[in-house]
C-alpha positions as CSV (number, residue, x, y, z in Angstrom):
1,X,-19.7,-8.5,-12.1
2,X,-17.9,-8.2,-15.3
3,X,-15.2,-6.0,-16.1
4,X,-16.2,-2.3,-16.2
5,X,-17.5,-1.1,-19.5
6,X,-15.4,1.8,-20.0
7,X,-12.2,-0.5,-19.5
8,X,-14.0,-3.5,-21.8
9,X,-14.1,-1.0,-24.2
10,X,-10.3,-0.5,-24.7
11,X,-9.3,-4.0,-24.0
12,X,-8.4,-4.4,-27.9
13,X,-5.5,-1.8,-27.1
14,X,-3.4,-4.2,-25.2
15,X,-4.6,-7.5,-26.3
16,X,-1.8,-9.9,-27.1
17,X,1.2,-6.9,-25.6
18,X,3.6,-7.2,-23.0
19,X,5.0,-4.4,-21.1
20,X,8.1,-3.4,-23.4
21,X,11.9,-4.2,-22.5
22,X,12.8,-1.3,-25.2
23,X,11.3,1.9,-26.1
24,X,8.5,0.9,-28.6
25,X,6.0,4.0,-29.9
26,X,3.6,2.1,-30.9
27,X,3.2,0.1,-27.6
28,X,3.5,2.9,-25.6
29,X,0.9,5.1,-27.4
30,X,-1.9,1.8,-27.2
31,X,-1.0,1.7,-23.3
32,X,-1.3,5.6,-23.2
33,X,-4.8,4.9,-24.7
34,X,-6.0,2.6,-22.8
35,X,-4.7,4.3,-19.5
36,X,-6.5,7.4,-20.7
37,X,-9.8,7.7,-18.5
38,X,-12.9,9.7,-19.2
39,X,-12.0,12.9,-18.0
40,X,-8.4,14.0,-17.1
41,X,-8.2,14.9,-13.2
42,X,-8.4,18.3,-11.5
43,X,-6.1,18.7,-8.6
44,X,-7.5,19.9,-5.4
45,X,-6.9,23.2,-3.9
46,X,-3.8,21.8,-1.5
47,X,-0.2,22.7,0.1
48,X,2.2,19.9,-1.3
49,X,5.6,20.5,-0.1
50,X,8.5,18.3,-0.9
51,X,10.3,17.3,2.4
52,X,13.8,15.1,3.4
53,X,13.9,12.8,6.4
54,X,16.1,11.5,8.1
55,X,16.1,7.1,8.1
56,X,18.8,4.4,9.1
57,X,19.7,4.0,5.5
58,X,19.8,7.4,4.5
59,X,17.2,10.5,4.0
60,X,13.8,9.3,2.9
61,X,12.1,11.5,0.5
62,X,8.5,12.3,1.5
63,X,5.7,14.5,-0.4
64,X,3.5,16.2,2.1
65,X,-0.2,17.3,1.1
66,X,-1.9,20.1,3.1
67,X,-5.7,21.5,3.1
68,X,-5.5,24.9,2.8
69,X,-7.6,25.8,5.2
70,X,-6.9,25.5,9.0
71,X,-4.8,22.5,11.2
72,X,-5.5,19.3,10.0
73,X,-7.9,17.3,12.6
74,X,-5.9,13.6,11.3
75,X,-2.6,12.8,9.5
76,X,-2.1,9.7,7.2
77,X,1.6,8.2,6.1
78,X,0.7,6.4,2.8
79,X,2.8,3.8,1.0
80,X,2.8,3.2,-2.8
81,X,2.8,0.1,-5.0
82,X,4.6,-1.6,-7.6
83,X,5.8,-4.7,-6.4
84,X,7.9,-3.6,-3.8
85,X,10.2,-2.4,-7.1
86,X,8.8,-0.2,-8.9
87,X,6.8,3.3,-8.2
88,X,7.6,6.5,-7.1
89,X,6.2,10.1,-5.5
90,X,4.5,10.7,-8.8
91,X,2.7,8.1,-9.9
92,X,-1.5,8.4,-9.4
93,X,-1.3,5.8,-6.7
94,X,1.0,7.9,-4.6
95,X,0.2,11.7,-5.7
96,X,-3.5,11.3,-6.7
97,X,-4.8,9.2,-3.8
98,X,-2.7,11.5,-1.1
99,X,-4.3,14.6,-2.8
100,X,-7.9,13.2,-2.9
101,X,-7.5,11.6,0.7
102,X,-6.4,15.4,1.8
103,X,-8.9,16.9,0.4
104,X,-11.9,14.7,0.8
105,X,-10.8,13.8,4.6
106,X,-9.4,17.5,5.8
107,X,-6.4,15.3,6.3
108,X,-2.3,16.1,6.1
109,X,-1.4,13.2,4.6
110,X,2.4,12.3,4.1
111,X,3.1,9.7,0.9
112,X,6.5,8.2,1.1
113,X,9.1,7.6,-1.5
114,X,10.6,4.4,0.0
115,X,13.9,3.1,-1.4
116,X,12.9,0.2,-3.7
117,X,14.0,-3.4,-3.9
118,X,16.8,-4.6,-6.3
119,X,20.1,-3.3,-6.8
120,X,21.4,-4.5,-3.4
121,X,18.2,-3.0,-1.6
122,X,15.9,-5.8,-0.1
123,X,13.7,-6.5,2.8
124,X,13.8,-4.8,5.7
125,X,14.9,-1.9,3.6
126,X,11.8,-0.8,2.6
127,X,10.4,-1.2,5.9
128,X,12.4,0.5,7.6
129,X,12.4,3.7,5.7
130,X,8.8,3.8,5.8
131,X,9.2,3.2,9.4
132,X,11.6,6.4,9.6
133,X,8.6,8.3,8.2
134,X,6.1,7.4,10.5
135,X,7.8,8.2,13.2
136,X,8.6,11.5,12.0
137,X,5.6,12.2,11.0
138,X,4.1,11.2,14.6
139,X,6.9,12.7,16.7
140,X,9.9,14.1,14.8
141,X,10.9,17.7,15.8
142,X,10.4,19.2,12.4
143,X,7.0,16.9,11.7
144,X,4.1,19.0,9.6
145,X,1.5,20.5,12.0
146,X,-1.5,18.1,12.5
147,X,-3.6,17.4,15.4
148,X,-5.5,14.2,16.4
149,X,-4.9,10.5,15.0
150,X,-2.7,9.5,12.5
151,X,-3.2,6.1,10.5
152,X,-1.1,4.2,8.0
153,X,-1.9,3.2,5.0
154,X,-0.9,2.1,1.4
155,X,-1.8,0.1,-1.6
156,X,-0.6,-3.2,-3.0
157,X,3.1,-3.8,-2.0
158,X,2.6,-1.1,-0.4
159,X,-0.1,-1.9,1.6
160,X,2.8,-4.8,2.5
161,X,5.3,-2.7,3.6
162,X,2.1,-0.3,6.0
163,X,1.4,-3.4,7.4
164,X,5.2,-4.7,7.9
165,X,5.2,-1.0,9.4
166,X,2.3,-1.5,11.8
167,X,4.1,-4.8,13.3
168,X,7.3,-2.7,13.5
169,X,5.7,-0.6,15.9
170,X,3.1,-2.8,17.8
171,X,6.6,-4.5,18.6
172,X,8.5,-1.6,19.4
173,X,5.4,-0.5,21.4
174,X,5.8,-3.7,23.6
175,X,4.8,-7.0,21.7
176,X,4.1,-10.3,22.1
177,X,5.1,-13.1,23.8
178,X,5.9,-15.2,20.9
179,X,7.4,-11.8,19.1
180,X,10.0,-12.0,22.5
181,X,11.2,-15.6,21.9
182,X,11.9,-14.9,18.7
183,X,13.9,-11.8,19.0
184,X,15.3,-13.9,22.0
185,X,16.5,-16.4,18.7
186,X,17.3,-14.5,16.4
187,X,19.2,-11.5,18.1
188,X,16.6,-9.0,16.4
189,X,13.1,-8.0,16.0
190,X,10.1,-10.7,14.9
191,X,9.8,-8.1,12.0
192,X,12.6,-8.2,10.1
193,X,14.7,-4.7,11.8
194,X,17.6,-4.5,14.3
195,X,17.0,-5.1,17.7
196,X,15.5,-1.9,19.2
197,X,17.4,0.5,21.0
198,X,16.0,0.7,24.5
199,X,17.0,4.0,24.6
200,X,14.5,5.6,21.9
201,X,11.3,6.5,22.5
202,X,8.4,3.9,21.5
203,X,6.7,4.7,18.5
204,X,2.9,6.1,18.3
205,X,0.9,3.7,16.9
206,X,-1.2,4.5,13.6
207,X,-5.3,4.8,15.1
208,X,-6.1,3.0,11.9
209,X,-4.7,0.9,8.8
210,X,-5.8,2.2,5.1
211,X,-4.8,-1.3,3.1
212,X,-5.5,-1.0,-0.8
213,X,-5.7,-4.5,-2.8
214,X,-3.4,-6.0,-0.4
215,X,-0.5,-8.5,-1.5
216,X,0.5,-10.3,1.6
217,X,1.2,-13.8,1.2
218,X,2.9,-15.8,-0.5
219,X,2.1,-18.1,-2.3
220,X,-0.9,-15.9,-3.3
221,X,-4.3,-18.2,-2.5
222,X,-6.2,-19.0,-5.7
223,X,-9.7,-17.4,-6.7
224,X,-12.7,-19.0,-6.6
225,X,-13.9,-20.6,-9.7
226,X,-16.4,-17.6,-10.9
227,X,-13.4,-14.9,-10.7
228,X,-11.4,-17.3,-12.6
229,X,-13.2,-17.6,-15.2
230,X,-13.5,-14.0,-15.4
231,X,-9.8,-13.6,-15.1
232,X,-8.9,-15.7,-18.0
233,X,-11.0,-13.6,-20.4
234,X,-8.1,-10.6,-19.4
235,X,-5.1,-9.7,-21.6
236,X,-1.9,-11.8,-20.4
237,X,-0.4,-7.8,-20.1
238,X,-3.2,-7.5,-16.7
239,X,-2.8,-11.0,-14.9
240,X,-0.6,-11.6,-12.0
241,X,1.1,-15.2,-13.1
242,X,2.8,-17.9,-10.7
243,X,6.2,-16.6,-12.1
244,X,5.4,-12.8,-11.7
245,X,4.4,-13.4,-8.5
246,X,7.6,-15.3,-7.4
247,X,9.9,-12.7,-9.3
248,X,8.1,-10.2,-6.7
249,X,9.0,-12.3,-3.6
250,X,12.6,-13.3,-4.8
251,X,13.4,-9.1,-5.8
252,X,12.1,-8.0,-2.4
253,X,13.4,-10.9,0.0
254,X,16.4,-12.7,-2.1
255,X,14.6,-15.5,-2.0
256,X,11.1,-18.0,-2.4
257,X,11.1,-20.1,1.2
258,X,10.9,-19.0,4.7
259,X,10.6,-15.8,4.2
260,X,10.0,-13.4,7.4
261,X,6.8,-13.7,8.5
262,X,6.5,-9.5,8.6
263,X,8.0,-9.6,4.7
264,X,4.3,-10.9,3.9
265,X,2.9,-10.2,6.6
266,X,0.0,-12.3,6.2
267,X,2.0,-14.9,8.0
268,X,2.9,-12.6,11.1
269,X,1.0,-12.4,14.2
270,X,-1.8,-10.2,13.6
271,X,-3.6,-9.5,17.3
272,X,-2.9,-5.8,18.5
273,X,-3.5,-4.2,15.3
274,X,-5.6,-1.0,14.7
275,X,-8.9,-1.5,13.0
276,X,-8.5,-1.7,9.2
277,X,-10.2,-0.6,5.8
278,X,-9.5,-3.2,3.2
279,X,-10.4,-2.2,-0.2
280,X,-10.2,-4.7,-2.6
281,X,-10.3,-4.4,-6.7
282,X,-13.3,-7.3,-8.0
283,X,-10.7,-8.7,-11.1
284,X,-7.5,-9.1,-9.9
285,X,-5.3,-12.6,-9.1
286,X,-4.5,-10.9,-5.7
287,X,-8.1,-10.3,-4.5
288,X,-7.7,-13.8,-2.9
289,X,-4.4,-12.2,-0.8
290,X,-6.9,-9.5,0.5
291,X,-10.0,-11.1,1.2
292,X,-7.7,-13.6,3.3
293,X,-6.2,-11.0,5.2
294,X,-9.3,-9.4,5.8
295,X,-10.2,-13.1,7.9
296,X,-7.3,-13.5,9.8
297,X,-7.8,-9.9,10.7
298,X,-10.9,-10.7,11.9
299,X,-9.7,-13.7,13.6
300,X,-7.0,-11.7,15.4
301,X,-9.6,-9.5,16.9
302,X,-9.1,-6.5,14.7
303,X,-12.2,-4.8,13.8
304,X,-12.3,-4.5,9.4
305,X,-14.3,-2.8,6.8
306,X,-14.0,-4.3,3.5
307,X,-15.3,-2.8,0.1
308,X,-14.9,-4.5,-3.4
309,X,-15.0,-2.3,-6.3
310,X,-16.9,-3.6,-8.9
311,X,-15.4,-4.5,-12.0
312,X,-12.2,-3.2,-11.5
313,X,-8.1,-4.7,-12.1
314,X,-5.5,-4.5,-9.6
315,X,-3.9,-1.1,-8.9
316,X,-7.4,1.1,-9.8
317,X,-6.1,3.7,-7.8
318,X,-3.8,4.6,-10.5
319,X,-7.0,5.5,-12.2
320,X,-8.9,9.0,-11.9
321,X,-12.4,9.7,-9.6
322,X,-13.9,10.1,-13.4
323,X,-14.6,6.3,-13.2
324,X,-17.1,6.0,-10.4
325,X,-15.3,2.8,-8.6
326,X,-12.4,4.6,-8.0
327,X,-14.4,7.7,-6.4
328,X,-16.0,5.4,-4.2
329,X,-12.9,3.9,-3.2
330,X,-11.4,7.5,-2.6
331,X,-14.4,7.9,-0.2
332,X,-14.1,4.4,1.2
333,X,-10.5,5.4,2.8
334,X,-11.8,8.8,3.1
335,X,-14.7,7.6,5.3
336,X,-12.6,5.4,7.4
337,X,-9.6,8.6,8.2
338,X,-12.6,11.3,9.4
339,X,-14.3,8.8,11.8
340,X,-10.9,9.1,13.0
341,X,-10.9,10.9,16.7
């Protein structure tokens, strides 16, 4: 399918930009523009409370989102993207998707401002804060009030870092054979932390994974002819390119070859995870990442949804239910958190 009409329609505004260095006006306003969607959104009727826990690096600021009405039934920890880098509490991908997914799933959801890569901060870092958060949110002393499942989730590098989290605790939980010889090795965990300390109490693992346009691999496997054609018709300003990509890796990791296998965890051992919805954006370089994970999901025994938006780039969920693939991607992940029991 092509690209979405409304967003054809304001392609002009960006053709032939890049994202600005310095402050520009005039760039800023066309992006504003073109950002702008056809209706501005309407929070829901929600408690959002601003909360501080406690992680091995430090506190770990988290933004909690509350129906109004009664004890949540299900709980969801949700990462944010922006290439492991970038992003914050704020953003529509963190604050918009945790308030819709609240409100459209009676759920307390819990979106996590991780401590980003650069400046001295790489992998496991970001991991292991979110980490921290899950497991106060399934069994700190001062956790938010919930009852049932809780499941995991996030979108782009932060569907990464959910996953990365997921492995962290399958591990912690008891792991694998091969995840044993390795920590055996390397004097640590397969997934990148410290070796655990046999003294804390195993983590509860998420009932489900919520995974939005996944980017986990590297390097990133290439579309299929039809989608590449499409892609090329795209500003430069929207593409993912080979050297993007690799600044990505090299900012989060420190560096381009064997990298953990949990840093991307497409290359990790899968087997043991909880089922997954995989939502994937139609135009985007890193559909490929998602549709393979989405395989060797399935090949690790781990039951998957999948669901494509049509016609939409990377990172819709920084886009508003007024466009109706992002409301059926809202529902998608909302769908997948109330079967939840």
């Amino acid at each position: 399918m092509p690209l979405d009409p409304f967003l054809a329609g304001k392609l002009h505004l960006i053709d032939g930009l890049a994202w600005p260095e310095q402050p520009d006006p005039e760039v800023e306003r066309r992006f504003e523009e073109f950002f702008r969607d056809p209706a501005p959104w309407s929070p829901p009727a929600l408690s959002v409370e601003d909360r501080l826990v406690p992680g091995p690096h430090g506190e770990v600021p988290v933004r909690v989102y509350r129906p109004d009405e009664g004890t949540p039934e299900r709980a969801l920890l949700w990462l944010h993207g922006g290439g492991f880098a970038a992003g914050d509490l704020d953003m529509p991908e963190a604050h918009l998707v945790a308030a819709e997914l609240a409100a459209r799933a009676g759920a307390l959801v819990v979106s996590v401002g991780y401590r980003l890569a650069g400046n001295g901060v790489r992998f496991p870092v970001p991991v292991d804060d979110a980490v921290a958060a899950w497991r106060w949110l399934t069994g700190g002393a001062d956790r938010p009030g919930y009852r049932g499942p809780a499941a995991l989730g996030g979108a782009s590098a932060g569907a990464a870092l959910a996953l990365s989290t997921a492995l962290r605790v399958r591990d912690e939980a008891g792991g694998t054979a091969i995840e044993a010889v390795t920590n055996a090795l390397e004097g640590g965990s397969a997934t990148g932390s410290p070796a655990t300390d046999s003294t804390a109490p195993a983590p509860v693992p998420p009932a489900a994974l919520l995974l939005a346009y996944p980017f986990a691999h590297f390097p990133v496997p290439a579309p299929d002819d039809a989608t590449a054609a499409q892609l090329r018709n795209l500003p430069a300003v929207l593409r993912f390119t080979t050297a993007s990509i690799e600044d990505m890796v090299r900012t989060y990791t420190g560096r381009l070859t064997a990298l953990p296998p949990a840093a991307l965890p497409g290359a990790a051992d899968l087997a043991g995870l909880p089922p997954a919805a995989v939502l994937l954006s139609e135009l985007d370089d890193l559909r490929p990442s998602g549709e393979l994970l989405a395989r060797q999901l399935t090949e690790s025994g781990v039951p998957v949804r999948t669901y494509q938006a049509a016609g939409m780039l990377h990172g819709h969920l920084n886009r508003t239910p007024a466009l109706a693939e992002v409301d059926r991607s809202l529902d998608f992940f909302a769908t997948a958190l109330t079967e939840l029991s």
